[in-house]
C-alpha positions in Angstrom: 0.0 0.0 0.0 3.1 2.4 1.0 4.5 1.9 -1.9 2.1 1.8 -4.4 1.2 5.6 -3.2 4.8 6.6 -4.0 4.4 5.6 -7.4 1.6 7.6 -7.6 3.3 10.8 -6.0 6.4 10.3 -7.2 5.5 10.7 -11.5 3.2 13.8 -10.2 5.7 15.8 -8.4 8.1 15.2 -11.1 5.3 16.4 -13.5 4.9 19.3 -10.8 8.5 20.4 -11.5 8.8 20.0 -14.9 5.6 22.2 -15.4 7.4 25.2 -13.2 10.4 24.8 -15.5 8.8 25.0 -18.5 6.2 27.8 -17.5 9.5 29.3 -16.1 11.6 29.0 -19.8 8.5 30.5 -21.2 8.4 33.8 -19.1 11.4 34.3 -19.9 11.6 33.6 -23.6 8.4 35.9 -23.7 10.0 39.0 -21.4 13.2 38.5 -23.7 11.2 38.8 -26.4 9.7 41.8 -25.5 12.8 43.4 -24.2 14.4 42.8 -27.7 11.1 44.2 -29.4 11.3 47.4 -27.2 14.8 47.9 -27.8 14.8 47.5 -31.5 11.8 49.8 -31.6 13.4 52.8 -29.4 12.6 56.1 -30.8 10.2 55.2 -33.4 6.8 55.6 -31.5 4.8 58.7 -31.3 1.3 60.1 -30.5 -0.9 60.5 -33.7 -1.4 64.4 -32.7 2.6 64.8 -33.3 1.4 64.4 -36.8 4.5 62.6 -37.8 5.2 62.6 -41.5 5.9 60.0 -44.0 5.3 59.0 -47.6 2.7 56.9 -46.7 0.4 55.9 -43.4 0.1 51.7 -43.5 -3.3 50.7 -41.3 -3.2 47.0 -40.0 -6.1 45.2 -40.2 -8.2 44.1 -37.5 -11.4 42.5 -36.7 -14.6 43.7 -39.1 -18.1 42.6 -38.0 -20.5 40.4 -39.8 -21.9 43.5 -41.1 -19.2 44.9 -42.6 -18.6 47.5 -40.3 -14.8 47.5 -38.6 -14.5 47.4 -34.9 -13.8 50.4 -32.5 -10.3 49.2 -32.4 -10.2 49.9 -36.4 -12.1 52.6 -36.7 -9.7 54.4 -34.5 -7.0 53.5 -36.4 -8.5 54.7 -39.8 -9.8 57.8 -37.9 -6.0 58.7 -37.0 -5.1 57.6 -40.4 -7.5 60.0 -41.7 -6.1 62.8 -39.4 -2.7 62.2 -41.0 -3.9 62.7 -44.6 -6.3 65.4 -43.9 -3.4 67.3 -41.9 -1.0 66.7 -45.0 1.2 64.5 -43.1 1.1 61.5 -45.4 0.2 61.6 -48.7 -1.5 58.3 -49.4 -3.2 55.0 -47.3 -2.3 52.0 -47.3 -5.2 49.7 -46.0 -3.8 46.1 -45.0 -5.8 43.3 -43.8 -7.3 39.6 -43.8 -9.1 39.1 -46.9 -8.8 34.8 -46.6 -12.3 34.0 -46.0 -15.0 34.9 -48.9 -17.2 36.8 -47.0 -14.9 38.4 -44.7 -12.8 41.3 -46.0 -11.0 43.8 -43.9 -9.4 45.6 -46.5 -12.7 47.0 -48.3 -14.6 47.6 -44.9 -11.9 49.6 -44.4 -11.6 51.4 -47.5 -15.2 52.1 -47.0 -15.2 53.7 -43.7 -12.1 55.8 -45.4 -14.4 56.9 -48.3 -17.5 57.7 -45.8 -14.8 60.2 -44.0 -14.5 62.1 -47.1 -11.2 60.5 -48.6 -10.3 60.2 -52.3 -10.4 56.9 -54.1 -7.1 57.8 -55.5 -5.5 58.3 -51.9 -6.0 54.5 -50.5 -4.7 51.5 -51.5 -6.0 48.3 -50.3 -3.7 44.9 -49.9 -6.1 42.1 -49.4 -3.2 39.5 -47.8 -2.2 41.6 -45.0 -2.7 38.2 -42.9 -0.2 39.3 -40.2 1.8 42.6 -39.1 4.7 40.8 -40.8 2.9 40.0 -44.0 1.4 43.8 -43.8 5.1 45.2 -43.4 6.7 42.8 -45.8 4.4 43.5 -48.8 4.3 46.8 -48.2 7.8 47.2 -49.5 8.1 44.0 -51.7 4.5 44.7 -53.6 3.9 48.4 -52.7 7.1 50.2 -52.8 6.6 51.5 -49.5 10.0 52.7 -47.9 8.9 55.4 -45.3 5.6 54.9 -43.6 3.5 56.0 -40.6 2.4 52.7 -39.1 -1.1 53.4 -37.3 -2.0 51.5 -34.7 -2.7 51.6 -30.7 0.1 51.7 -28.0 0.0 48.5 -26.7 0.8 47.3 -30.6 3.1 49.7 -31.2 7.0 48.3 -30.5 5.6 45.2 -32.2 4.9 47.0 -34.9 7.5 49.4 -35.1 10.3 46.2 -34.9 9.0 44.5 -38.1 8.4 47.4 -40.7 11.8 48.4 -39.5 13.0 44.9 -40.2 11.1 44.6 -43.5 12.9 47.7 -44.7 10.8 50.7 -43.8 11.8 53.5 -42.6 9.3 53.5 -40.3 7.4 55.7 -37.4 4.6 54.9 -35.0 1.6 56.8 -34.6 -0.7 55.7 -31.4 -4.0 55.9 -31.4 -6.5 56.3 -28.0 -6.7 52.7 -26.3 -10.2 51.0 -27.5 -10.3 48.7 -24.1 -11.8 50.1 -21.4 -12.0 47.5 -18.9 -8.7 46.4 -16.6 -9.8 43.1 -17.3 -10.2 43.2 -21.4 -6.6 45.6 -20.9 -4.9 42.7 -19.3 -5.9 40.0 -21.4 -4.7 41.7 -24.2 -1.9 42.7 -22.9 -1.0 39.0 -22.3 -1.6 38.4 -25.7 0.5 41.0 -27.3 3.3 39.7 -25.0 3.0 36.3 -26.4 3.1 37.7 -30.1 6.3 39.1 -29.5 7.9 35.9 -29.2 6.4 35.1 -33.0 7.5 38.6 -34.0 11.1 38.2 -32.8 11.1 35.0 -34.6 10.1 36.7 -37.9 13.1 39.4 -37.3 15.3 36.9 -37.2 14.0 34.5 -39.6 13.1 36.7 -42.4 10.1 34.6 -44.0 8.6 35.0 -46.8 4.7 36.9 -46.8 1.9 34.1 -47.4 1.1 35.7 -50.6 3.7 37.5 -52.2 3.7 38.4 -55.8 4.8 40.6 -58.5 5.3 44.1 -57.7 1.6 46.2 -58.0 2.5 49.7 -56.6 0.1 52.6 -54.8 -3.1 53.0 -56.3 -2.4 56.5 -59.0 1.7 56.1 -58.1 3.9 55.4 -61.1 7.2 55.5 -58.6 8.6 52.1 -57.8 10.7 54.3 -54.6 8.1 55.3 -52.7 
């Protein structure tokens, strides 16, 4: 009887301790992640209201609802995108998003909501494989010429961000928006997420992938300048 209850504690508390080593190796492979994200990104982060200038303001998708309609979180960001082109700052859009599903398309609910604000046809153009922030910052350059860009986007996004347009060969700057959360709960959450993401992003820095879709070179919508 003694013994057969060892054999039962025994595996357990060497399970025990293997979990708290590997939930251990993993805080720290996330808060090095981070670190390295925050330090590559140093300098390059802004308020929207600075109106910091560029060639071009890149949007990021996010999530668009059944209807059509984008989010609060991307709304805001095509709001300050708006600002930006409105205030002369940049001098064309660049709307990037999931377009993988048929009946889900953030690109052209976003290039809708642009139009509604007033803005030209001719100042947005919309990249339908923008499946990632990687993929977004990666075809900007490789399919869109983009070399200097106002990334727009909220803080807790923003090193993230900032990190892999740098890497993909932008020259790149920051611009926050306001924070669409407003509970401590729904803050926290996706805080934890973003922290997470930055492992996958410090693996695409140093890996370099490939986009999911990449492709011939297309250019900005009216733009006959491959060096944008």
């Amino acid at each position: 009887m003694r013994f057969g209850r060892l054999r039962r504690v025994v595996p357990a508390s060497r399970f025990g301790r293997l979990t708290f080593v590997a939930g251990v190796a993993l805080g720290l492979i996330v808060i090095g992640a981070w670190v390295s994200l925050a330090w590559l990104a140093r300098g390059q982060i802004v308020d929207v209201d600075e109106q910091p200038t560029a060639d071009v303001a890149i949007v990021p998708g996010a999530r668009v609802r059944s209807d059509g309609r984008p989010t609060l979180a991307l709304r805001q960001r095509l709001d300050a995108a708006a600002f930006l082109y409105e205030a002369g700052a940049v001098g064309h859009i660049l709307v990037s998003g999931d377009n993988g599903e048929e009946h889900y398309n953030e690109p052209v609910a976003m290039q809708r909501y642009l139009r509604s604000l007033g803005l030209p046809e001719e100042a947005i153009t919309l990249d339908y494989a923008g499946f990632d922030t990687w993929d977004t910052c990666l075809r900007a350059t490789e399919q869109f010429g983009v070399n200097d860009a106002v990334v727009v986007t909220q803080p807790r996004f923003a090193q993230r961000s900032a990190a892999l347009c740098q890497r993909a060969g932008i020259d790149t700057t920051v611009a926050t928006t306001d924070d669409y959360l407003r509970r401590a709960t729904g803050k926290i959450a996706a805080d934890l997420r973003e922290r997470l993401a930055s492992v996958k992003a410090l693996g695409d820095i140093l890996r370099t992938p490939e986009a999911h879709h990449g492709g011939p070179f297309v250019g900005l919508v009216g733009s006959d300048d491959d060096n944008l």
